[in-house]
TITOR-187498 format. One record per residue (C-alpha): residue in one letter; x, y, z. Coordinates in steps of 0.5 Angstrom, whole numbers, plus 2048, in hexadecimal, padded with zeros to 3 digits. Layout:
AXYZ;...
This chain:
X8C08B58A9;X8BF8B68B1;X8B88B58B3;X8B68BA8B7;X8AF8BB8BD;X8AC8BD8B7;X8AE8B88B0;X8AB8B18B0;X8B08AC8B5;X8B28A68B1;X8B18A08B7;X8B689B8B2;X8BD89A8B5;X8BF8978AF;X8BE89C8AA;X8C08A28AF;X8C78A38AE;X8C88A88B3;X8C58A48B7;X8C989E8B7;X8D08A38B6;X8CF8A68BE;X8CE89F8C1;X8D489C8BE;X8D88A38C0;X8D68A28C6;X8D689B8C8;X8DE89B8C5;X8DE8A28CA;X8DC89E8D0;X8E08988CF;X8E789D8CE;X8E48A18D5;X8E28998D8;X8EA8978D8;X8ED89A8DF;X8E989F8E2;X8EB8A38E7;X8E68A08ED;X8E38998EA;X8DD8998EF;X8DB8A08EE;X8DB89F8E6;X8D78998E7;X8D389D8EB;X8D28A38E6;X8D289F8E0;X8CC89C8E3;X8C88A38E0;X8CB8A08D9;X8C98998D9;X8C289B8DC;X8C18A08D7;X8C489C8D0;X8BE8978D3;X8B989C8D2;X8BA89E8CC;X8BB8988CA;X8B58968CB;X8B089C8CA;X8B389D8C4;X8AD89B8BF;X8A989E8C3;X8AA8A48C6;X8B18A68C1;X8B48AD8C2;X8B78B18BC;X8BE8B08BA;X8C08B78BE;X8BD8B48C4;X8C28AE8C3;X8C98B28C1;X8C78B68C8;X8C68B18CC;X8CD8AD8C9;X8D08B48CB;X8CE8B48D2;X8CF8AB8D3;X8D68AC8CF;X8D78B28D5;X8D48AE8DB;X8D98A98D9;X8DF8AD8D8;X8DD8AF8DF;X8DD8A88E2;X8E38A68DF;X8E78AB8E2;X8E38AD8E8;X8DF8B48E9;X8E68B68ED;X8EB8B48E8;X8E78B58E1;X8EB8B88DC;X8E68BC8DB;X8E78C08E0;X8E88C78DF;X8E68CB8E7;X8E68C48EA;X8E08C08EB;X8DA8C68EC;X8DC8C78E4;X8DB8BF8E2;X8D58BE8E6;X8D28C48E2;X8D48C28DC;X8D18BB8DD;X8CA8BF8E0;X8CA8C58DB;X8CA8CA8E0;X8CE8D08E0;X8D58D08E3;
């Protein structure tokens, strides 16, 4: 069951599966996206957001947990800023316009 802004939040890592599914995903995503990045530097750089970000969570997650929703879009959008920093906004895979279309992505702003 996903947990919602209006259900009740269940703070316990361990026994939050989902939870516990999306920060081994994402550490095994990031270690592939870790080997040989396109600009090492500017993947450091960019990837500061993501140490940053995984720290906070980490240690606001007792008191102040968000909903299961809230971690998998969260994911999504560190998965894609990863993506981004392995290849660089102007070589991402993700490309489909250029850098305009993958930095709205990234935004949620329309194209």
């Amino acid at each position: 069951m996903i947990t919602t802004a209006t259900s009740s939040v269940r703070p316990d890592f361990r026994r939050n599966r989902l939870l516990q599914t999306l920060a081994a995903g994402f550490a095994v995503y990031w270690l592939a996206m870790a080997v040989a990045p396109v600009y090492r530097f500017d993947w450091f750089l960019e990837n500061l957001l993501v140490f940053v970000a995984a720290a906070a969570f980490a240690a606001s997650y007792r008191a102040f947990p968000f909903s299961d929703l809230s971690y998998v879009l969260l994911t999504a959008f560190l998965a894609l800023h990863t993506l981004g920093s392995h290849y660089g906004t102007r070589t991402t895979t993700l490309r489909p316009e250029g850098r305009s279309a993958y930095s709205s992505i990234l935004q949620l702003r329309a194209a």
